[in-house]
Backbone as CSV, one residue per row, in Angstrom:
resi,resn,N_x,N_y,N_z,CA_x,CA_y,CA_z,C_x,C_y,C_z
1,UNK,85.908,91.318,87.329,86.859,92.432,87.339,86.646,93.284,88.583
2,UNK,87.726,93.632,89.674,87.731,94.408,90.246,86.989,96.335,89.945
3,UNK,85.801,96.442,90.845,85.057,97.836,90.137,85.273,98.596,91.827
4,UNK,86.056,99.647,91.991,86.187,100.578,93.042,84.911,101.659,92.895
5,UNK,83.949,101.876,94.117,82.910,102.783,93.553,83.269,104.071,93.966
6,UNK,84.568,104.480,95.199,84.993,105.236,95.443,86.597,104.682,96.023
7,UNK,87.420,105.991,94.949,88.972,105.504,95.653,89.409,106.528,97.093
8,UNK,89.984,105.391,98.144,90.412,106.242,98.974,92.111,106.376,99.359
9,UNK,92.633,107.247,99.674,93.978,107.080,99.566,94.440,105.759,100.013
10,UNK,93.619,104.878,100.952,93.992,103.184,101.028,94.115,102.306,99.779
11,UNK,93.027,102.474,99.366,92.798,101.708,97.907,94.054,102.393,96.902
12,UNK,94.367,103.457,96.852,94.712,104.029,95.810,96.171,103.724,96.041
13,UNK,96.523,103.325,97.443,98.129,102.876,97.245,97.853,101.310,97.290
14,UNK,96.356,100.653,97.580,97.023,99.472,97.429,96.877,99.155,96.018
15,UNK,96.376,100.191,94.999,96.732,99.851,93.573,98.307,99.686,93.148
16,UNK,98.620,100.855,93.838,100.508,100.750,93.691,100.953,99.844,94.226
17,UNK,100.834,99.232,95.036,101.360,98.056,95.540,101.299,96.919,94.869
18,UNK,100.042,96.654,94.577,99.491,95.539,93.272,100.203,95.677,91.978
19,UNK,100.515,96.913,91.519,101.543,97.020,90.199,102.260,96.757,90.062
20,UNK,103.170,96.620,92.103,104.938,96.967,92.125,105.247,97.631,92.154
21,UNK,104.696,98.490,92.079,105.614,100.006,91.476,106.226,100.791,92.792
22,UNK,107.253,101.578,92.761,107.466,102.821,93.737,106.827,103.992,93.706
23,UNK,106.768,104.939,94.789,105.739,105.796,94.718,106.204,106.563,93.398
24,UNK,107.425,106.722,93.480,107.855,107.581,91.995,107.020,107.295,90.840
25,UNK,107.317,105.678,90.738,106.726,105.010,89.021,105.355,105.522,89.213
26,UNK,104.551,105.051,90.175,103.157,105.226,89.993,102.454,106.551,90.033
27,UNK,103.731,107.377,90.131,103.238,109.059,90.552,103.375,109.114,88.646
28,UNK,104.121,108.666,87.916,104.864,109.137,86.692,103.639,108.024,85.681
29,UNK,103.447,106.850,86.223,102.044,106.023,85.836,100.885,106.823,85.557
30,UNK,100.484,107.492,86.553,99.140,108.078,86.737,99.440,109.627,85.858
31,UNK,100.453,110.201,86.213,100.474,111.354,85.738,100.393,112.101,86.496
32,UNK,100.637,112.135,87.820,100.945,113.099,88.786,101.532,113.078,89.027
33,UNK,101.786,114.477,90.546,103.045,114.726,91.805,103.155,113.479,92.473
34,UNK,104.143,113.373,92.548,104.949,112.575,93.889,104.202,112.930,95.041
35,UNK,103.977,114.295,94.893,103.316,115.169,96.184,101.973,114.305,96.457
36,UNK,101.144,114.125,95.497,99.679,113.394,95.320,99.793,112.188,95.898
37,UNK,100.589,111.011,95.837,100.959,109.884,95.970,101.405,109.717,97.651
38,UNK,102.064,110.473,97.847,102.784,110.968,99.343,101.854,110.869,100.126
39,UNK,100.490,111.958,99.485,99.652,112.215,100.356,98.608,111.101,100.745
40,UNK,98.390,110.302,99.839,97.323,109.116,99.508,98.039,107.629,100.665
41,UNK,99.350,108.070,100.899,99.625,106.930,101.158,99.695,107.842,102.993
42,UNK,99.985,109.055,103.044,99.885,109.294,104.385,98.518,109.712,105.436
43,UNK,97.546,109.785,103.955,96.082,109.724,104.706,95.017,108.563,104.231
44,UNK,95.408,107.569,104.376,94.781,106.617,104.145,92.999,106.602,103.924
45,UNK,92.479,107.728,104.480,90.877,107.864,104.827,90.724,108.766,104.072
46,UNK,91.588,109.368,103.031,91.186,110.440,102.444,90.273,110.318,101.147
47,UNK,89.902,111.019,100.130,89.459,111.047,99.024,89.788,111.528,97.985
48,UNK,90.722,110.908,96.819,90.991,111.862,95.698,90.112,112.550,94.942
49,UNK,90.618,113.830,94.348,89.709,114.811,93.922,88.605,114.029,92.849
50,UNK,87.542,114.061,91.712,87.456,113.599,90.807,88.009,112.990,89.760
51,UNK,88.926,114.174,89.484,90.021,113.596,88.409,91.141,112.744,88.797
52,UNK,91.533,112.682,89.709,92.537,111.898,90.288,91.022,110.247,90.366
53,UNK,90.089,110.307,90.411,89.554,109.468,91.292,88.977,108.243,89.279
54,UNK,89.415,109.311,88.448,89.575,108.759,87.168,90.454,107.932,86.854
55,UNK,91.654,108.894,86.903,92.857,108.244,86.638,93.127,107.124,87.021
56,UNK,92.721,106.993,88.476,93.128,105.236,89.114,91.923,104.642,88.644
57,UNK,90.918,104.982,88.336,89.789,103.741,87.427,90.519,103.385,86.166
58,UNK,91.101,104.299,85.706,91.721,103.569,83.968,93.302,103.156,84.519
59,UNK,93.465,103.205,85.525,94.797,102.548,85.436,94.510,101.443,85.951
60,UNK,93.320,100.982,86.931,92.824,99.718,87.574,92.416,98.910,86.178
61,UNK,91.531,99.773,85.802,90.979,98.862,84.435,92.209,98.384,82.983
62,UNK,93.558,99.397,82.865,94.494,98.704,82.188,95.698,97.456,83.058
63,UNK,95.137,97.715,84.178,96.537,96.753,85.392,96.288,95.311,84.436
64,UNK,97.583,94.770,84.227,97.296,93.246,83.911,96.478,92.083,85.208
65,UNK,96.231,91.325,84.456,95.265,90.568,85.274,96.164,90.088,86.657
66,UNK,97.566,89.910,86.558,97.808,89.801,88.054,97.832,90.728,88.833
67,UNK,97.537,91.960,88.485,98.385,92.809,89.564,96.424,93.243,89.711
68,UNK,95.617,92.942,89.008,94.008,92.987,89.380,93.921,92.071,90.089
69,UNK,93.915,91.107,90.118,93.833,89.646,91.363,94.393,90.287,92.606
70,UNK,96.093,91.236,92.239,96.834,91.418,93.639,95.711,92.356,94.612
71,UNK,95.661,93.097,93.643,94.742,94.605,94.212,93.301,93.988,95.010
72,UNK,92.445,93.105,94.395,91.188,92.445,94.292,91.856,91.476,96.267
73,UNK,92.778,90.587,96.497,93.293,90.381,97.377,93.895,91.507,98.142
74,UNK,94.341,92.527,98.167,94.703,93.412,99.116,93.647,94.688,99.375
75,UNK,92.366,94.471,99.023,91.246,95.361,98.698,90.480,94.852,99.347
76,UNK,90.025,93.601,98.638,89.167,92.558,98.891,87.258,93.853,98.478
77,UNK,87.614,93.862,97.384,86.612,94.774,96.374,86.127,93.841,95.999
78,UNK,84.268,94.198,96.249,83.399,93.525,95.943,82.490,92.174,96.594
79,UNK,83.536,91.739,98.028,83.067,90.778,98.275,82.304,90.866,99.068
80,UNK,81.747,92.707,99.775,80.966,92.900,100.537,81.290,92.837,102.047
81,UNK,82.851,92.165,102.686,83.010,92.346,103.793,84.399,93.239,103.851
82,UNK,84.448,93.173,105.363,85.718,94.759,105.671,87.177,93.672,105.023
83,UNK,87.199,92.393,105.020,88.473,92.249,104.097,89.632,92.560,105.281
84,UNK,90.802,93.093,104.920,91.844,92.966,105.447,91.570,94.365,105.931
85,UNK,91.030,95.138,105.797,90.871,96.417,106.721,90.123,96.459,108.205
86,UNK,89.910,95.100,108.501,89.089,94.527,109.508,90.413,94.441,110.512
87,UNK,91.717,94.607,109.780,92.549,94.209,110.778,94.320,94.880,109.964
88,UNK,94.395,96.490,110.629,95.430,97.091,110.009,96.363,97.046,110.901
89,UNK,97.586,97.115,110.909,98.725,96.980,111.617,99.904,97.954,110.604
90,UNK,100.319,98.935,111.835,101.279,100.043,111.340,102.440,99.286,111.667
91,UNK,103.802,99.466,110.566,105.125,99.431,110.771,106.099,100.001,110.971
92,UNK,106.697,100.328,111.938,107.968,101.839,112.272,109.239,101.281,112.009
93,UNK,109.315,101.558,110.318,110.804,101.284,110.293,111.871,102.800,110.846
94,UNK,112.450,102.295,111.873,113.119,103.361,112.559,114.795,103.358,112.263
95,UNK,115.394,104.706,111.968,116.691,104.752,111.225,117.006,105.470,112.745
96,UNK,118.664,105.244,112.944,119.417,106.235,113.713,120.339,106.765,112.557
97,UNK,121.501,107.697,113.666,122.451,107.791,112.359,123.629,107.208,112.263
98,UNK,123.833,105.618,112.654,124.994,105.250,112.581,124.998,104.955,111.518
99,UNK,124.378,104.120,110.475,123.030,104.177,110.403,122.843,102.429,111.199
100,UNK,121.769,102.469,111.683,120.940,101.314,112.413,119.643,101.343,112.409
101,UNK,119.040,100.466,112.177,117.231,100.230,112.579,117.103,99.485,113.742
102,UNK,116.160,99.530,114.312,115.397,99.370,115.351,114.885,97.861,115.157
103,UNK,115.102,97.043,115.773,114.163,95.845,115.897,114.015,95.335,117.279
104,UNK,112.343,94.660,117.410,112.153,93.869,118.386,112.111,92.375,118.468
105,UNK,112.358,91.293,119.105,112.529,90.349,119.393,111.526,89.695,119.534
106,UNK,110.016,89.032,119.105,109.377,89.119,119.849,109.080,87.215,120.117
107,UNK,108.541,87.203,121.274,108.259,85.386,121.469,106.950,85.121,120.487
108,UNK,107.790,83.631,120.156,106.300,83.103,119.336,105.200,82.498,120.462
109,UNK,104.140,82.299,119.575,102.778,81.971,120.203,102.576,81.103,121.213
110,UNK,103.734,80.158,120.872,103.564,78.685,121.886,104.666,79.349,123.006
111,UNK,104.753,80.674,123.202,106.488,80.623,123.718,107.882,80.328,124.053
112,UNK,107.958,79.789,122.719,109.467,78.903,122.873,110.145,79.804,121.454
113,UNK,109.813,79.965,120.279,109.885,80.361,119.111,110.189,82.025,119.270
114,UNK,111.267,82.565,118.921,111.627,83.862,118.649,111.625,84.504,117.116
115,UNK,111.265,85.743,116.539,111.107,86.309,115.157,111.707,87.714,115.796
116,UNK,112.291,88.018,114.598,112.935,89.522,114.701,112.336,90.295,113.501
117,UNK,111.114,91.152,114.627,110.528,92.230,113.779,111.126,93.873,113.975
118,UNK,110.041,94.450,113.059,109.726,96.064,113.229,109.085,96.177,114.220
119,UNK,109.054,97.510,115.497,108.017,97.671,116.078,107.075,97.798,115.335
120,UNK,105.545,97.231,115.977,103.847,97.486,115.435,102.787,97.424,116.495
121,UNK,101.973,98.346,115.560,100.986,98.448,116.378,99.411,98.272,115.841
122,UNK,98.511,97.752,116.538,97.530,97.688,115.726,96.300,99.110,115.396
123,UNK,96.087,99.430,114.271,95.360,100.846,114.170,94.062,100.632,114.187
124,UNK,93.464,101.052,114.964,92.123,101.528,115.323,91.405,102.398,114.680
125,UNK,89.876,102.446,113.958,89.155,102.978,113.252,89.298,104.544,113.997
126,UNK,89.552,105.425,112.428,89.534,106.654,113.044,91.050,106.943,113.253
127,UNK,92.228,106.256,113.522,93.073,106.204,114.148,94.268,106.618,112.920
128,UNK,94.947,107.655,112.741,96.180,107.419,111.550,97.276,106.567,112.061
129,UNK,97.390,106.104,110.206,98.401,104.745,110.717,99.793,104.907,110.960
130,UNK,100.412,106.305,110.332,101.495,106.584,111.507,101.642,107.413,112.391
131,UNK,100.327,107.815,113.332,100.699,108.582,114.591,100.655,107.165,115.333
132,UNK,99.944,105.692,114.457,100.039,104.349,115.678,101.401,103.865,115.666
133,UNK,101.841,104.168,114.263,103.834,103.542,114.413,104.575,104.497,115.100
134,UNK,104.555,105.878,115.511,105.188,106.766,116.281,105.075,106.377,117.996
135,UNK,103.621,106.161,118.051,102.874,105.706,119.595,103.529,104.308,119.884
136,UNK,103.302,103.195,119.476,103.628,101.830,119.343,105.220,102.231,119.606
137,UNK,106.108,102.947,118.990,107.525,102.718,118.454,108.268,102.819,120.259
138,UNK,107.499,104.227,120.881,107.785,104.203,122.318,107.535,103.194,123.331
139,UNK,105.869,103.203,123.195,105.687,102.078,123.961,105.952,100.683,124.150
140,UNK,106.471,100.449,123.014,107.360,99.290,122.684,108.752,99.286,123.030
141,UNK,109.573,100.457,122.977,110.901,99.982,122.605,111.660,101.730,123.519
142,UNK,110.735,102.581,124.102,111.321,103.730,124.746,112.049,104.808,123.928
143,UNK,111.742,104.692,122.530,112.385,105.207,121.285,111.634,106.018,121.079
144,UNK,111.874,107.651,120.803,111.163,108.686,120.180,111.517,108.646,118.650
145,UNK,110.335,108.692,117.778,110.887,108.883,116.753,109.745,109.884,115.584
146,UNK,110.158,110.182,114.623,109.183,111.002,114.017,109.252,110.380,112.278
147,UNK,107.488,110.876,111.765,107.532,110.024,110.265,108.461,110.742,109.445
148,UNK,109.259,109.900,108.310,109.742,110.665,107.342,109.074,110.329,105.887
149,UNK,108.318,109.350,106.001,107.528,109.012,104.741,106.987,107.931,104.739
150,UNK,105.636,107.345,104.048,105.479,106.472,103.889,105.924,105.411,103.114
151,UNK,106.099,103.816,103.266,106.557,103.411,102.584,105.889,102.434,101.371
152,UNK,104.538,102.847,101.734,103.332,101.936,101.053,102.554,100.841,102.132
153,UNK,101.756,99.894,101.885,101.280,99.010,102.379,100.757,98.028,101.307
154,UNK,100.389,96.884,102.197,100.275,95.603,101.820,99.502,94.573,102.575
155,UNK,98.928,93.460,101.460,98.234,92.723,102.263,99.474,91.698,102.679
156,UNK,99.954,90.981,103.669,101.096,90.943,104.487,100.834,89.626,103.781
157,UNK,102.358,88.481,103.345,101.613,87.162,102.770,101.590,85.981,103.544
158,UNK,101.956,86.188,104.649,101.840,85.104,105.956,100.786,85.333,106.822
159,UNK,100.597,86.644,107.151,99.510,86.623,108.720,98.520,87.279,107.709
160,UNK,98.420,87.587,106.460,97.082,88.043,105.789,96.490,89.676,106.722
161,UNK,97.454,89.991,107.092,97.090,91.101,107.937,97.207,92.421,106.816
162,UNK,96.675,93.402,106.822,96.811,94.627,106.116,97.899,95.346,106.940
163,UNK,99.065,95.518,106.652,100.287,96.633,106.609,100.752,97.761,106.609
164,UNK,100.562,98.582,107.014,101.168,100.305,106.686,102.867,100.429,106.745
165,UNK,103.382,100.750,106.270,105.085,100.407,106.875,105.082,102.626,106.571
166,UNK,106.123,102.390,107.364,106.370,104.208,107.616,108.365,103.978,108.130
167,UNK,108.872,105.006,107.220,110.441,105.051,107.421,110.370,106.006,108.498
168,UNK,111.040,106.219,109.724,110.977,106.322,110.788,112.180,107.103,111.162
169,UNK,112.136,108.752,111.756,113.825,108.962,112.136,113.975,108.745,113.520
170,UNK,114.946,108.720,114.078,115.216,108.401,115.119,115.626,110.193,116.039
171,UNK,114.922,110.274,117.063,115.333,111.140,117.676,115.815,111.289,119.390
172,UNK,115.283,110.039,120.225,115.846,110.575,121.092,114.981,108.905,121.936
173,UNK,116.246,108.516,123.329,116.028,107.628,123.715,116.989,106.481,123.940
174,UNK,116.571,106.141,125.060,117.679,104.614,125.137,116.911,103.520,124.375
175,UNK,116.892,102.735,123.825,116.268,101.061,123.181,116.159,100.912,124.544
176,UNK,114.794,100.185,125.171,114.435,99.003,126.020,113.414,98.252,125.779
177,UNK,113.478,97.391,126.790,112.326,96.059,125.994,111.421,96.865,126.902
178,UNK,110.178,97.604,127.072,109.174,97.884,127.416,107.744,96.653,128.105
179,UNK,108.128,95.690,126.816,106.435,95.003,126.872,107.573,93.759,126.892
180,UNK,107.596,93.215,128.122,108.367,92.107,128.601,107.832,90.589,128.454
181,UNK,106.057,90.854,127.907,105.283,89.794,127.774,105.220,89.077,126.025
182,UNK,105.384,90.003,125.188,105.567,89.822,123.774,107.027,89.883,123.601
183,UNK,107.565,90.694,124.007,109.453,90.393,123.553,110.152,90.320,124.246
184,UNK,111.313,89.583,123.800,112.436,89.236,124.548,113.164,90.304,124.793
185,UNK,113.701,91.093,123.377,114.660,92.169,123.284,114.294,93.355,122.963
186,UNK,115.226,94.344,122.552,114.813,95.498,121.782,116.135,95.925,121.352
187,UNK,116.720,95.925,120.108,117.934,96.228,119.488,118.277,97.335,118.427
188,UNK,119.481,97.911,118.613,119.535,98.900,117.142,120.379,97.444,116.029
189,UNK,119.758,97.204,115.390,120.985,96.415,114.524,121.382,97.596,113.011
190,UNK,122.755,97.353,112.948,123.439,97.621,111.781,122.694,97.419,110.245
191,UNK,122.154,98.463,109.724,121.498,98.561,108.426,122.337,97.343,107.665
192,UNK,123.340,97.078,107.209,124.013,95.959,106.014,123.246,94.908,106.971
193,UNK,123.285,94.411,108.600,123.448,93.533,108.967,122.102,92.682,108.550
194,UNK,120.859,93.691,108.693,119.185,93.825,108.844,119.345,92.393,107.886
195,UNK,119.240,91.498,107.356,118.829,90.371,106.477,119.503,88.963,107.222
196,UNK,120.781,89.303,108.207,121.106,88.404,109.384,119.905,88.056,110.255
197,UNK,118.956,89.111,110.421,117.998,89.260,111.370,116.963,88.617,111.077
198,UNK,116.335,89.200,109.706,115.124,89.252,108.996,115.298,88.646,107.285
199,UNK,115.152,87.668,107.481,115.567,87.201,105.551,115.241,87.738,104.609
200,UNK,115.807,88.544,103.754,115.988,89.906,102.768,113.762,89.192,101.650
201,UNK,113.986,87.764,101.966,112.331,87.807,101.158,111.291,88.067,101.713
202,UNK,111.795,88.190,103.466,110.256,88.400,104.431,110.138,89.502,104.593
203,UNK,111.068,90.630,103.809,111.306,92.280,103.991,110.400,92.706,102.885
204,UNK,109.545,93.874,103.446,108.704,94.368,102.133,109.518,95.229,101.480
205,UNK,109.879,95.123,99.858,110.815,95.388,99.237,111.291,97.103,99.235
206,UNK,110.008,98.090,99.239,110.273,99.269,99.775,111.138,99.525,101.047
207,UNK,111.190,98.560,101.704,111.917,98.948,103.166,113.357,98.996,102.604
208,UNK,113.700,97.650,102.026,115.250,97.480,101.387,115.309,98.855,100.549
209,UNK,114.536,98.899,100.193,114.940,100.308,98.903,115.022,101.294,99.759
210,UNK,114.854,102.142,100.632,114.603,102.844,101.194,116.163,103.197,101.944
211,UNK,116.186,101.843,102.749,117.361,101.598,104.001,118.906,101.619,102.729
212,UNK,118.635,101.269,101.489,119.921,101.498,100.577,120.709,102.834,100.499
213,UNK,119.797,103.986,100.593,120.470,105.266,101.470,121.062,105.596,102.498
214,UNK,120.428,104.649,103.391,121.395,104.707,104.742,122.942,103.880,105.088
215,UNK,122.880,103.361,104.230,124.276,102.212,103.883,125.357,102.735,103.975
């Protein structure tokens, strides 16, 4: 059985993540603010109070056994090494107001192969994971933009990479391809269009929920 000896706002959303849940359910799960949940997922290094640091032990210890396996894989609790925190990567999902998101183009490995992502960046110890999707979002793509919330994280199920995703507003800037060595392009595409781009199952499902407001 997965045993947390201390929860940190990382762990404590990747319990929510492991459930499924939206920050709402798991704020209304646990028995707290939205406000609490917000915060756990926007300071990843933080520490819930005692009682909060309860609540997610009896909600870890009632999770059904898959969503303990999920957590136990996106934690990687107990096995004694850094696990997927050895290697975090922030996501800037970025809105304008037509409405449009932001995507980059980027070349695959062998360079022949193209994927249409989110800007990212990789976060560095010490480092918050969305002042790296705000930083990354420019230096990538010449786009100013600022956080409007987190959207959770995840252990990613292809590159096994740990995830931060952050909804992103758009404030000021032309789109350009910046980093001419990793991408081809840099595009606003049309919110309905986003699943032309990116196949609606390789989307972490908070993003779709999220971008359904901007429609």
């Amino acid at each position: 059985m997965s045993v947390v000896i201390e929860w940190t706002g990382r762990t404590a959303h990747a319990l929510r993540d492991a459930l499924r849940m939206t920050q709402e359910a798991f704020a209304a799960h646990l028995g707290v603010s939205r406000r609490a949940i917000a915060e756990w997922a926007s300071r990843p290094e933080m520490r819930p109070s005692r009682e909060y640091q309860e609540l997610l032990d009896v909600a870890l210890e009632r999770a059904p056994a898959q969503a303990r396996d999920r957590f136990s894989a996106l934690t990687d609790v107990g096995s004694g090494r850094a696990g997927p925190e050895a290697l975090t990567v922030a996501i800037a999902v970025v809105v304008n107001d037509e409405p449009a998101v932001l995507l980059v183009c980027r070349r695959g490995e062998d360079g022949k192969g193209i994927s249409w992502q989110f800007p990212a960046g990789v976060v560095k110890p010490g480092v918050a994971a969305g002042s790296v999707a705000v930083r990354e979002t420019l230096a990538e793509t010449g786009i100013h933009c600022s956080l409007s919330k987190s959207l959770g994280a995840r252990l990613h199920p292809i590159t096994s990479v740990y995830c931060e995703y952050f909804l992103c507003e758009y404030l000021s800037g032309q789109a350009i391809n910046r980093d001419e060595v990793e991408n081809v392009c840099v595009e606003w595409v049309q919110v309905p269009k986003l699943t032309k781009f990116i196949p609606a199952d390789r989307i972490y499902p908070p993003i779709l929920e999220a971008l359904e407001g901007h429609q």
